[in-house]
C-alpha positions as CSV (number, residue, x, y, z in Angstrom):
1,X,48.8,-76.6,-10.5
2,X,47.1,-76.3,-14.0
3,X,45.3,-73.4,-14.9
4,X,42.6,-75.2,-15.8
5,X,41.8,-76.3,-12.0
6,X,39.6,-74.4,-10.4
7,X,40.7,-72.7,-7.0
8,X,37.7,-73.6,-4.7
9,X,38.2,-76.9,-6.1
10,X,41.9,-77.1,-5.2
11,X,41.8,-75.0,-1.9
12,X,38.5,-76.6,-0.6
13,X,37.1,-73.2,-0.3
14,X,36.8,-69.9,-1.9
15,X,40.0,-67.6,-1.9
16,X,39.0,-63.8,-0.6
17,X,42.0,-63.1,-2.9
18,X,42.5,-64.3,-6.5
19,X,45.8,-65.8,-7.0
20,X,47.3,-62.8,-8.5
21,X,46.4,-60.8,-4.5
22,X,43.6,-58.7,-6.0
23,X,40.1,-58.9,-5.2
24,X,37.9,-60.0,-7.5
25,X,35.1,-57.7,-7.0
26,X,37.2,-54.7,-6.3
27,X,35.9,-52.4,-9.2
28,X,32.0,-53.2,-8.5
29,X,32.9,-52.5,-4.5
30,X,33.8,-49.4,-5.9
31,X,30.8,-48.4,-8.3
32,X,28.6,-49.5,-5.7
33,X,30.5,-47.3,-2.8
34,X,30.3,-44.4,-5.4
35,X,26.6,-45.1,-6.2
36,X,26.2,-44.9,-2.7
37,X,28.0,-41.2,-1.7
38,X,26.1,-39.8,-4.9
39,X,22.9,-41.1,-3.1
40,X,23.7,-39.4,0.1
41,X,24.6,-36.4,-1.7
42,X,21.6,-36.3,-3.7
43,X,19.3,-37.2,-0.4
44,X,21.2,-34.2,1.9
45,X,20.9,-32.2,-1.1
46,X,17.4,-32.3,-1.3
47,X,16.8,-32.1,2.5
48,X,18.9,-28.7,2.4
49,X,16.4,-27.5,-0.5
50,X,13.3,-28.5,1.3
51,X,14.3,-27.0,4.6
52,X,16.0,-23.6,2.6
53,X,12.0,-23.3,1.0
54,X,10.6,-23.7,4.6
55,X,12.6,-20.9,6.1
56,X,12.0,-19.3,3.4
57,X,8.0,-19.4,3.6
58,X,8.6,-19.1,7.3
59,X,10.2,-15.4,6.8
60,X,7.6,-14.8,4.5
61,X,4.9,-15.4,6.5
62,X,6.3,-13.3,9.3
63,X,7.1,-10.4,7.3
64,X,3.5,-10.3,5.7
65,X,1.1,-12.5,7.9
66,X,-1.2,-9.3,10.1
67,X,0.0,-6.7,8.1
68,X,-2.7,-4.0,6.8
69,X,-1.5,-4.1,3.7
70,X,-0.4,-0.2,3.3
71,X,2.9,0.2,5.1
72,X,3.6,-1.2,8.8
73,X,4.1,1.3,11.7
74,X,7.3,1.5,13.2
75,X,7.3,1.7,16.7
76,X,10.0,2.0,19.3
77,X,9.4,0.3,22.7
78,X,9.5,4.0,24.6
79,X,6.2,4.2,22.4
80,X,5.6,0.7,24.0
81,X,5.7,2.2,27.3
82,X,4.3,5.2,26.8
83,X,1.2,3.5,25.6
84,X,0.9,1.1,28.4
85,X,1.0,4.2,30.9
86,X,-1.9,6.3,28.9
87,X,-4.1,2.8,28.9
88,X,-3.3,2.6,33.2
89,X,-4.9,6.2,33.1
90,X,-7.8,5.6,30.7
91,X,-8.8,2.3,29.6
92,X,-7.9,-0.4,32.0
93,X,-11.1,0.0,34.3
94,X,-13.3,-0.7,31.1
95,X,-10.9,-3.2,29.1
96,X,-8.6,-5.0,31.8
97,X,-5.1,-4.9,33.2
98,X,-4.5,-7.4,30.6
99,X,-6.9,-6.7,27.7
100,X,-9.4,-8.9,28.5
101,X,-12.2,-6.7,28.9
102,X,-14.4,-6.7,31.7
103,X,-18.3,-7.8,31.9
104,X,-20.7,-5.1,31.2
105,X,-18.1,-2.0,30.8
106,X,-15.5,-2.8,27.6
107,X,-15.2,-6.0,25.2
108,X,-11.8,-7.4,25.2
109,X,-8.9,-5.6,22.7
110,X,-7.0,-9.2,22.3
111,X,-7.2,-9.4,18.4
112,X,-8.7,-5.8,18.0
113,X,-4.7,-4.5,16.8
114,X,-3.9,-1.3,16.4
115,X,-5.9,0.0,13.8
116,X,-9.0,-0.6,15.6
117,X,-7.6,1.2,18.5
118,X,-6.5,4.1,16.4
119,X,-9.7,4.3,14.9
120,X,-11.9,4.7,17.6
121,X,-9.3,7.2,19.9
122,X,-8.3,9.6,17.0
123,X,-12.0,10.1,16.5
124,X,-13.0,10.7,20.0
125,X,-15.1,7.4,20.4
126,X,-12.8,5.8,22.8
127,X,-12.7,6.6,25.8
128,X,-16.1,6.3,26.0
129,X,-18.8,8.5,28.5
130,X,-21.1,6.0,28.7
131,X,-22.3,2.5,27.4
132,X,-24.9,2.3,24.3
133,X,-25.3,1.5,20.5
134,X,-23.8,3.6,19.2
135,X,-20.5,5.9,20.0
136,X,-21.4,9.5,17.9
137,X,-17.6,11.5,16.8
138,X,-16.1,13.8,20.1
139,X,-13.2,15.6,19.4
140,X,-10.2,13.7,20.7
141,X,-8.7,13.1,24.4
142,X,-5.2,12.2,22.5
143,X,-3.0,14.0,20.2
144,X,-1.7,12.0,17.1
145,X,1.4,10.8,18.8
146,X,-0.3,9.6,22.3
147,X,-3.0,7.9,20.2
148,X,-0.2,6.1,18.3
149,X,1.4,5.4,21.5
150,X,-1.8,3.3,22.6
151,X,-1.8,1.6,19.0
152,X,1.4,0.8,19.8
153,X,0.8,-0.9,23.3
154,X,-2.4,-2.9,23.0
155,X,-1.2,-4.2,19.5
156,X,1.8,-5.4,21.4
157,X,-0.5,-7.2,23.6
158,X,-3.3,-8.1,21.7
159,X,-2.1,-8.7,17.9
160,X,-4.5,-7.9,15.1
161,X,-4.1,-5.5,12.1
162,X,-1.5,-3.0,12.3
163,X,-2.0,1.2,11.9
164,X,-2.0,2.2,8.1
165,X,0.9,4.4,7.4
166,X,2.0,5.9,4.0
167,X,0.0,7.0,1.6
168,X,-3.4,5.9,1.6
169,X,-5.6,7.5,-1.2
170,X,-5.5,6.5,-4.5
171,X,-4.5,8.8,-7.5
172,X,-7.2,10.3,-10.2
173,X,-7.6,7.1,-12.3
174,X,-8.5,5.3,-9.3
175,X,-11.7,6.9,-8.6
176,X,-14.3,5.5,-11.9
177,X,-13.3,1.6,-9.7
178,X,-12.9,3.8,-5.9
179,X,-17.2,5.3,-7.0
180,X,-17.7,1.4,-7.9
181,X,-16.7,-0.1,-4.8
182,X,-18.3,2.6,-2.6
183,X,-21.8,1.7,-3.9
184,X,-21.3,-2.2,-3.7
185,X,-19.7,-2.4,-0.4
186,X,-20.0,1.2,1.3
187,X,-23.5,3.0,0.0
188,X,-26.0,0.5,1.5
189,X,-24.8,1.6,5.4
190,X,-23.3,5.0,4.7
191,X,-25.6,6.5,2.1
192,X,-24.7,7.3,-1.5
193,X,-22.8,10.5,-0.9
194,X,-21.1,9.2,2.5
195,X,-23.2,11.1,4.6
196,X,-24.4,8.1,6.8
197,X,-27.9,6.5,7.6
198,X,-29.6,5.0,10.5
199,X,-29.7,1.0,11.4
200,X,-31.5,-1.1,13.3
201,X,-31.3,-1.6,17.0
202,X,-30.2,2.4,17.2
203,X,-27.1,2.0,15.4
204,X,-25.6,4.4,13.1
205,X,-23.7,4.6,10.3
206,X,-21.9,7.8,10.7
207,X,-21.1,10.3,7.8
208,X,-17.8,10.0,6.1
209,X,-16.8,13.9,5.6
210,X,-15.1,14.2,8.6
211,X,-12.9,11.3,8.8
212,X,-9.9,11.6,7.2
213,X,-7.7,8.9,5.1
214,X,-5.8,6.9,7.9
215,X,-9.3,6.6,9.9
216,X,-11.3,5.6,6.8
217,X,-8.6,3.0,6.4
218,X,-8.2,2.0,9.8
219,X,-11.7,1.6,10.3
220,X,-11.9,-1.1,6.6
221,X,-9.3,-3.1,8.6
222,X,-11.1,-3.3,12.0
223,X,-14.8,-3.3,11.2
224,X,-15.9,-0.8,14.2
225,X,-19.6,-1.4,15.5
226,X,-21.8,-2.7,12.9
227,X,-19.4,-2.5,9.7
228,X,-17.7,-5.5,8.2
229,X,-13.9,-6.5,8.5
230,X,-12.5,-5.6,4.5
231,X,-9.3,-7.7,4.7
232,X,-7.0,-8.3,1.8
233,X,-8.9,-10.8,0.6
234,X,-12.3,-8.5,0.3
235,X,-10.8,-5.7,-0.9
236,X,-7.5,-5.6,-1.7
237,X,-5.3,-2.5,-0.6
238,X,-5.2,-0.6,-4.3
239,X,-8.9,-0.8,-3.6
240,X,-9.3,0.6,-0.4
241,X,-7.1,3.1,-1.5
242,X,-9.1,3.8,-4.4
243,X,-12.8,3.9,-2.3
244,X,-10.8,6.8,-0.1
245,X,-9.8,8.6,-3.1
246,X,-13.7,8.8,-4.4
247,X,-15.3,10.0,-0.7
248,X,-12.2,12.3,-0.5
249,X,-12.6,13.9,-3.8
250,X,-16.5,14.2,-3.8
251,X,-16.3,16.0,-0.2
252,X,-14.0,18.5,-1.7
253,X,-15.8,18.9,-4.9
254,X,-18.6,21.1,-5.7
255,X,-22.2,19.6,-6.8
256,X,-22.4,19.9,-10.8
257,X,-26.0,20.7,-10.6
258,X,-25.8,23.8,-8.2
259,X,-27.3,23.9,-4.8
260,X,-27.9,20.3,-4.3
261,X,-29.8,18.5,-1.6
262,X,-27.0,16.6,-0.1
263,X,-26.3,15.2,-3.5
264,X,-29.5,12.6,-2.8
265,X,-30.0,13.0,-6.7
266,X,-31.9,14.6,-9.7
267,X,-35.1,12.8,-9.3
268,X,-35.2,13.1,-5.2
269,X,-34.2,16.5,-5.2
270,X,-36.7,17.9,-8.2
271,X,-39.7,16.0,-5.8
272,X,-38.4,17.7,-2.5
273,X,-38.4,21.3,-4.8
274,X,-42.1,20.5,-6.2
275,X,-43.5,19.9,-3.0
276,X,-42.0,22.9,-1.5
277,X,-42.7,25.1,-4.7
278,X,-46.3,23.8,-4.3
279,X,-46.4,24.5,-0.9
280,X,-44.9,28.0,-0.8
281,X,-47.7,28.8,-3.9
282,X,-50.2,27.7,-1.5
283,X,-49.1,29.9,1.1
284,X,-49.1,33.2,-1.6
285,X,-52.6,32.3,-3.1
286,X,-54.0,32.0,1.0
287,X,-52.5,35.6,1.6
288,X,-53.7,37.4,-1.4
289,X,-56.8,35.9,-0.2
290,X,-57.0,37.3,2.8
291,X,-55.8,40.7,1.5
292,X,-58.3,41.0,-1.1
293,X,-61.3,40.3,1.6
């Protein structure tokens, strides 16, 4: 045969093989066969990135997700236990054998978490005598440990935000932002100096100097009675902590100006002294009166 003949035209069809046994297209089957393992490998690659940042955010969101923001309680399941027992005893015939409160004696504690819970029974609220507006401060039915105990169980239950632990007060330079933040979000309920103020509907805003840094805490996370939920997102934790630093260290310092009237301030407290002045003069100039007659 001549070269010059082509080999569909002399065969009658086209060879798979070239006359020398190779196949023609042997090096672009190859490039494309390559092209397509580094396309697998670039698509599994990318699917084991996208599903490593999902786990990722997924364990993030666990660890973090609920959290008070000061550090998480640890709690054993013996405290588990030890809390369901106490609420059998105390607070099932108000809130339910399964937290789900029960029509005119106890709102459900699905969602109220443990600081709630800690709040109101380390402060002698809960258990309560009696239903009405307000629940005044009893010394406690629990020590520290049973009331953690309790936390413990209904948080297990129920969810919601966690106990504080750690430390929860803010240091000195905290307190020009913690006095800031206690008249924009605290004064308007709990007075000015944290000595508390009536509300409507015979609520109460009870005084601050007796509660101590893990109930002021609690009690931002959980929004007892009347007061607001502060989450993270309305006042972050370095806040809170600062607001507790300021009550803390004006209950434990001494008013500048002397003898104050419940540190209600200058103007209020040289009125209430005028009109007692006045009225103590009156009471003289009526006795020497009488006397000289």
């Amino acid at each position: 045969m001549n070269d010059d003949i082509d080999d569909e035209t002399e065969l009658g069809f086209e060879p798979a093989v070239s006359a020398t046994g190779a196949s023609e297209d042997t090096g672009a089957s190859r490039t494309r066969r390559r092209s397509r393992r580094g396309g697998l490998r670039r698509r599994l690659g990318a699917t084991a990135v996208l599903f490593a940042a999902l786990a990722a955010m997924g364990a993030g969101y666990a660890a973090f997700a609920g959290t008070s923001g000061a550090s998480s309680t640890g709690t054993s399941q013996e405290d588990v236990q030890a809390g369901h027992q106490l609420y059998q005893v105390s607070c099932i015939t108000c809130h339910g054998a399964n937290l789900e409160g029960i029509r005119g004696q106890g709102p459900t504690l699905i969602g109220a978490g443990g600081a709630a819970v800690y709040f109101q029974v380390s402060t002698g609220r809960m258990p309560a005598v009696g239903q009405g507006a307000y629940e005044a401060r009893k010394p406690a039915k629990f020590n520290e440990k049973q009331t953690e105990q309790l936390a413990a169980y209904i948080e297990s239950i129920g969810g919601g935000p966690q106990v504080p632990t750690g430390k929860l007060r803010g240091d000195d330079k905290s307190l020009g932002d913690g006095g800031a933040l206690f008249r924009i979000n605290c004064a308007s309920c709990h007075g000015t100096t944290g000595r508390g103020a009536p509300l409507s509907a015979g609520k109460i805003a009870p005084g601050l100097y007796d509660a101590n840094d893990k109930q002021m805490y609690a009690a931002m996370l959980s929004g007892p009675e009347s007061m607001p939920v502060f989450s993270n997102n309305a006042l972050t934790p370095s806040e809170k902590k600062a607001i507790i630093a300021y009550i803390q260290t004006i209950k434990a310092s001494n008013d500048p100006g002397g003898a104050g009237i419940d540190r209600i301030g200058p103007v209020s407290e040289a009125i209430v002294i005028w009109v007692a002045g006045i009225g103590l003069l009156m009471v003289v100039i009526l006795w020497i009166g009488a006397r000289s007659q």
